[in-house]
N, C-alpha and C positions, 0 to 999 in steps of 0.2 A: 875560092875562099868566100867572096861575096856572096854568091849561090848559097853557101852552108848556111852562111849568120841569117841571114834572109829564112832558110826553112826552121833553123833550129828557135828562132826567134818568133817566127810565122809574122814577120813583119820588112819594114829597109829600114826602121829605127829601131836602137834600143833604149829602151827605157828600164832603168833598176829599181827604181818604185814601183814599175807595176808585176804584181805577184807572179802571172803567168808565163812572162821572160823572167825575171828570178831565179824561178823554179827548174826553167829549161835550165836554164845557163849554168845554176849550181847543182843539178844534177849531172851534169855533163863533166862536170867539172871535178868531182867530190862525190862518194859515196852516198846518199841518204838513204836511209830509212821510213822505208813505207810499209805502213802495216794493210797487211794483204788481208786480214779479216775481212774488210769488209767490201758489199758490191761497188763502190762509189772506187776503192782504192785496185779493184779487177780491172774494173774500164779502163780507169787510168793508165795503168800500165800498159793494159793490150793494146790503146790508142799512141800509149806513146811508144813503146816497142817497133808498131806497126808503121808509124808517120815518118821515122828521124831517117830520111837519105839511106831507106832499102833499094836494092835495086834486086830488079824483078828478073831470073836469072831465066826461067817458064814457067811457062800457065797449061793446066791440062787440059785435053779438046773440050772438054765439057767446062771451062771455067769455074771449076769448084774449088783447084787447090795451085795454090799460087808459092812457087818455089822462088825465096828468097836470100840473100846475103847482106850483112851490113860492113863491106869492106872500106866504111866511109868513118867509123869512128875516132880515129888519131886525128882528120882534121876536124873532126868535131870539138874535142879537146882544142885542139889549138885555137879555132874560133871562140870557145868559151872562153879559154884564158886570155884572148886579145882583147875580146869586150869587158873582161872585168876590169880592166884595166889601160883601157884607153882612157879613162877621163880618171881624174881624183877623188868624185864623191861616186864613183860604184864602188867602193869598199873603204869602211868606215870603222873606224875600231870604235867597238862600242863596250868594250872595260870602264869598270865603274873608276 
């Protein structure tokens, strides 16, 4: 479990003020909406697709094509929801 928060995080802290743990955590966590229009929201995707605890199942002799699984995401989830919620101010209700 430590291992996951650690990649999903890309850090051994979390911080919920900073945008790009945020963003891992509440994607992980919750559906969002990304609009694939454009090149900036491609990368993104295919970097985070590509990053979050695949494992690498073979590689072809020529190292072109790289045969993966992500049978890692339920503890994903479950690290997302233990950082939201290990302290009191990661989630704030912000109704007016």
């Amino acid at each position: 479990m430590l291992l996951a928060e650690q990649k999903l995080i890309h850090s051994t802290t979390f911080k919920a003020k900073t945008e790009e743990q945020a963003l891992a955590v509440l994607s992980q966590r919750f559906a969002l909406y990304i609009a694939f229009g454009s090149p900036e929201a491609a990368e993104f995707m295919d970097l985070a697709i590509s990053s979050y605890m695949r494992i690498c199942l073979s590689v072809t002799s020529d190292g072109s094509w790289h045969y993966t699984s992500y049978p890692s995401e339920p503890i994903l989830s479950c690290v997302a929801a233990s950082l939201l919620y290990r302290k009191a101010g990661n989630i704030v209700d912000c109704r007016p």
